[in-house]
NULUMLUM-5942 format. One record per residue (C-alpha): x, y, z. Coordinates in steps of 0.1 Angstrom, whole numbers, plus 2048, in hexadecimal, padded with zeros to 3 digits. Example, Ala and Ser with C-alpha at 12.3 -4.5 7.8 and 13.67 -1.06 7.14 Angstrom:
BEGIN
87B7D384E8897F5847
***
This chain:
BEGIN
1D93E65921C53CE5A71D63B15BD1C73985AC1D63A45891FD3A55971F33815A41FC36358C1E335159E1CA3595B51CA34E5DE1EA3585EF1F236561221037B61521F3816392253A563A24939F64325038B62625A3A560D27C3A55FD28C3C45F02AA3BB5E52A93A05CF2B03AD5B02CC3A35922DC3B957C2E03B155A2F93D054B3023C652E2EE3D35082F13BF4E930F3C74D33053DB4AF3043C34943063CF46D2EC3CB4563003CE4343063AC42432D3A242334239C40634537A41233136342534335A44933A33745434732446E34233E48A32934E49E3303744963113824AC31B3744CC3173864E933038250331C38D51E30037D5192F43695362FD34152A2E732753C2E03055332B82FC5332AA2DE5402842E554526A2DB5312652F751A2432E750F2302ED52C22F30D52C22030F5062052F550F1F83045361FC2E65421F03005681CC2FD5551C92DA55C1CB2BD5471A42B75431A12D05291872C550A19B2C84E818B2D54CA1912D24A518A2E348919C30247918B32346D19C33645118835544518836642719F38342218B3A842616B3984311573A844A14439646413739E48714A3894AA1493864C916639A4D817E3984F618D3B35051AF3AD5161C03C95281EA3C75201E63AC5081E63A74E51E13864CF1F73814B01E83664991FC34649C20034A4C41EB33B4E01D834D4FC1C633D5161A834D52819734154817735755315C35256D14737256012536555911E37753714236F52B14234A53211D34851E12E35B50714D34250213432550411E3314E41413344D414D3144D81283064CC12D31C4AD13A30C48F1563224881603244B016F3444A816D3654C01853864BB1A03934D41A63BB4D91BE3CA4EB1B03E45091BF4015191B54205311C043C5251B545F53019A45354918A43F52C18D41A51D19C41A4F81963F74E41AF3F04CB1A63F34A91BB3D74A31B43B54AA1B438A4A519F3724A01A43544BB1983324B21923204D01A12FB4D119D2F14F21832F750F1772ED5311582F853E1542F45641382F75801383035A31192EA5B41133025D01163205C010A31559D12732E58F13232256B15532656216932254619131C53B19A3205171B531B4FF1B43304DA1CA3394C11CE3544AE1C735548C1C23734751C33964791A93AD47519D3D44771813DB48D1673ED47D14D3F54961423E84B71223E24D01193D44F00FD3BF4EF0E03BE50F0F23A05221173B35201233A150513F3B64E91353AF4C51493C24AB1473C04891663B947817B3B84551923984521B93AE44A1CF39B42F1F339442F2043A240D22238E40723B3A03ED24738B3D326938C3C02673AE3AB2853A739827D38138E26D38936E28C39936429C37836B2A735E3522A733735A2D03373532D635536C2C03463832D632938A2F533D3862E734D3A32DF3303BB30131F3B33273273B23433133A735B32A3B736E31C3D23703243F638D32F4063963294283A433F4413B63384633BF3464843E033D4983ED3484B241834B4B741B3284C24063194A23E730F4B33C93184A03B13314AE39233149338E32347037933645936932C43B36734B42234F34240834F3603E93333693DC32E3673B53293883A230B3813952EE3803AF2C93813AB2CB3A73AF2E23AF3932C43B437F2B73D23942D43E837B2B93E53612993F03782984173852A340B3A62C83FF3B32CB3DD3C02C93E83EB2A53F53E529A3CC3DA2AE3BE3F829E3D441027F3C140528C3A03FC27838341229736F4142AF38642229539A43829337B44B2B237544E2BD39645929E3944792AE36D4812CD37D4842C139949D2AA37D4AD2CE36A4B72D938E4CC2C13894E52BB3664E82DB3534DB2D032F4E02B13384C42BB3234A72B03344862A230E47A28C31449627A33148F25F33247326C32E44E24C34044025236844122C36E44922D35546B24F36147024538547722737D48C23F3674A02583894A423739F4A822D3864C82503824D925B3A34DC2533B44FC2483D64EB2293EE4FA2053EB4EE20F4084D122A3F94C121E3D74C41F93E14AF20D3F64972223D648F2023C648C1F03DA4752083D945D1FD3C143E21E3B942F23239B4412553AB4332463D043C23B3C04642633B24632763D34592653E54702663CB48D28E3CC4822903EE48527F3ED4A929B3D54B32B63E44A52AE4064BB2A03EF4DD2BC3E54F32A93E95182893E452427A40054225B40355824041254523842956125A43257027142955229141A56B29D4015522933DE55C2A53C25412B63C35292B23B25052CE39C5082BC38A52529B38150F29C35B51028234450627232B52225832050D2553114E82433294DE2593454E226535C50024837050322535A5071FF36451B1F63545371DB3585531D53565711B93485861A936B5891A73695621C338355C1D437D5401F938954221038852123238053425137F52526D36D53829137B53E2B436B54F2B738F5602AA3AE5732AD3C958429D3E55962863CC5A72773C35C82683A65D02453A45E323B3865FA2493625FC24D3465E122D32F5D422A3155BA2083155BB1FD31559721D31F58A21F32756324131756423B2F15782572EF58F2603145952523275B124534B5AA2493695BC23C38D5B32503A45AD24C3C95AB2633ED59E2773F55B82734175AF2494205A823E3FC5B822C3F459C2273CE5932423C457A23E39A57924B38358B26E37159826B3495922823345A42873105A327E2F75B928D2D95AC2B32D25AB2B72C95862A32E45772B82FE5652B631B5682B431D5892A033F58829035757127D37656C25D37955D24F39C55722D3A65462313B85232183D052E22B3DF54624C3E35342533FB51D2703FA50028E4105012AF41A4F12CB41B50A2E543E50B30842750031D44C50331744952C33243B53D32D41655332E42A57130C44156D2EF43B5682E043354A2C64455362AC43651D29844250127843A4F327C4244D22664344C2
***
């Protein structure tokens, strides 16, 4: 990998002598198991998924800078509109191909270039009615670049086009969003270097309630509502003092599954597919890894729900597209539950020492813990941002200068073991910004693993693939 693509940003001298090895932090600590049969009762009151060790920091940066590259300036031209195609149409775009990232619809990425045929390219599409472009995933593999067959449309919505008077160099910074997915059919390179492909718009099947049909208006409500009361339970301790109070709520007999006794399936084969308690079962998980993610927070529609899961976890190119190809929003969740329910560390791609874990995912932007950004060199790095790490190194001395994060100084940092570029350290440079320091390590070079729980704290630990 080039310099310039480790870099955040682009000008930076490095005394030789400034390289640290040993700052590194150790994290240790994998999210406890949590069941995924429903209760007998309904516990409120407590927190039941809490994880002790999970590193507890109060935040007070501005968590919408981040989500709104405020490092791109503040000059940036907005643009409105908002193009919605039709489900299994086919159309040719122009294409972008991004090495380690991926766009799920809903989710920004930003894109600065200063190749010629690329910015005339951008231009046109922003003078275009629908201001529309795709967004494929590349990789080398085997001597030999592969183009996803996988991809996004990205609407731009803001744009800044720029001129150097001496040179007479155009550049140009935009902002997009992802919108819909779509299968790319076929592709070609037209005389000036440009990527057309043609394309077929992918829809999103949402699964309905099988067994509501089966469902009369009375059992409906008798379903939704209980007159049964709730009984509550408490703690003490051999002096008296209460230790917890528990609300235990029963649940009534008759539940909108009951019904499934009359189909040719049992009740557990609707709730693996019910919308409702999908969801509820990925918020859940969501809370092992990032405890200060309110469910209220996160997407109430299953369908943006499971793009926002598909973006935010730091898997590799392969599991990410497969999660992305699937059609179904309840289908993307399962599996994306199943994903989390193995993942518990995250390794170097090409060395695989562990790096984080997942109960040190946090989010320092709106938008989620995982977000794209780039870089004055126009590299765009999907970087997901973490409380710790280990077996790092870090490589030259703190900058600010066009920090993603505005008041945190960057610093790259590297495997300790292979040397290859893993993100970067941010630290702080104002008192009253919490936390004080943070990792931020690029997606595309993690990879997700299962730790070995039957080795004892004093080896080693081992790691799996997840899949």
């Amino acid at each position: 990998m080039a310099e310039d693509e480790m870099l955040p940003f682009l000008e930076i001298n490095v005394p030789p002598d400034a390289a640290d090895s040993s700052d590194s932090d150790s994290d240790g600590s994998d999210p406890n198991e949590m069941g995924e049969e429903e209760a007998d009762y309904v516990v409120e009151g407590r927190a039941e998924h809490s994880n002790p060790s999970k590193v507890s920091s109060s935040t007070s940066f501005d968590s919408s800078l981040p989500s709104s590259h405020t490092y791109l300036g503040t000059d940036l031209e907005e643009i409105s509109g908002r193009t919605i195609l039709d489900d299994d149409s086919e159309m040719e775009f122009p294409l972008v191909t991004l090495p380690g990232t991926i766009l799920v619809p809903g989710h920004v990425i930003p894109l600065y270039s200063h190749n010629q045929h690329e910015v005339a390219m951008l231009k046109s599409v922003v003078d275009s009615p629908h201001k529309t472009f795709g967004v494929v995933a590349l990789r080398f593999d085997q001597h030999r670049h592969i183009i996803a067959s996988i991809g996004t449309t990205a609407e731009i919505y803001s744009v800044k086009n720029e001129t150097d008077e001496a040179s007479g160099i155009s550049t140009i910074t935009v902002l997009a969003q992802g919108r819909q997915r779509f299968e790319l059919i076929e592709y070609r390179r037209t005389i000036t270097g440009v990527l057309l492909g043609k394309i077929r718009i992918l829809p999103d099947a949402e699964l309905g309630n099988a067994l509501y049909p089966l469902q009369s208006s009375a059992q409906r409500r008798l379903c939704c509502h209980s007159d049964r009361e709730e009984d509550m339970k408490v703690a003490m301790d051999s002096k008296g003092r209460i230790i917890s109070c528990v609300r235990m709520k029963p649940r009534s007999k008759l539940t909108r599954f009951s019904n499934a006794n009359l189909t040719w399936w049992p009740p557990w084969v609707y709730k693996m597919y019910d919308t409702e308690l999908v969801m509820k079962r990925i918020k859940t998980a969501l809370q092992k890894w990032d405890d200060k993610l309110h469910p209220q927070k996160l997407p109430s529609d299953a369908t943006k729900l499971s793009y926002w899961v598909t973006q935010n976890i730091p898997l590799d190119d392969t599991l990410k597209l497969h999660l992305l190809s699937i059609n179904s929003p309840i289908q993307r969740l399962r599996c994306a539950l199943g994903i989390m329910d193995k993942c518990s560390v995250f390794c170097c791609q090409h060395c695989n020492k562990d790096i984080t874990g997942m109960s040190s995912i946090f989010s320092m932007s709106v938008s989620g813990p995982l977000s794209a950004y780039v870089n004055p060199g126009g590299h765009v790095h999907e970087t997901v941002t973490v409380h710790e790490a280990h077996n790092l190194s870090l490589q030259g001395r703190p900058s600010t200068e066009h920090s993603w994060f505005p008041g945190y100084a960057w610093t790259i940092a590297q495997c300790r073991h292979c040397y290859s570029h893993m993100g970067w350290k941010f630290t702080a440079t104002r008192k009253e910004l919490q936390p004080r320091k943070f990792w931020g390590l690029c997606r595309s070079s993690l990879v997700p693993g299962m730790a070995d729980l039957n080795e004892g704290p004093e080896q080693e630990s081992s790691w799996t693939p997840v899949m």
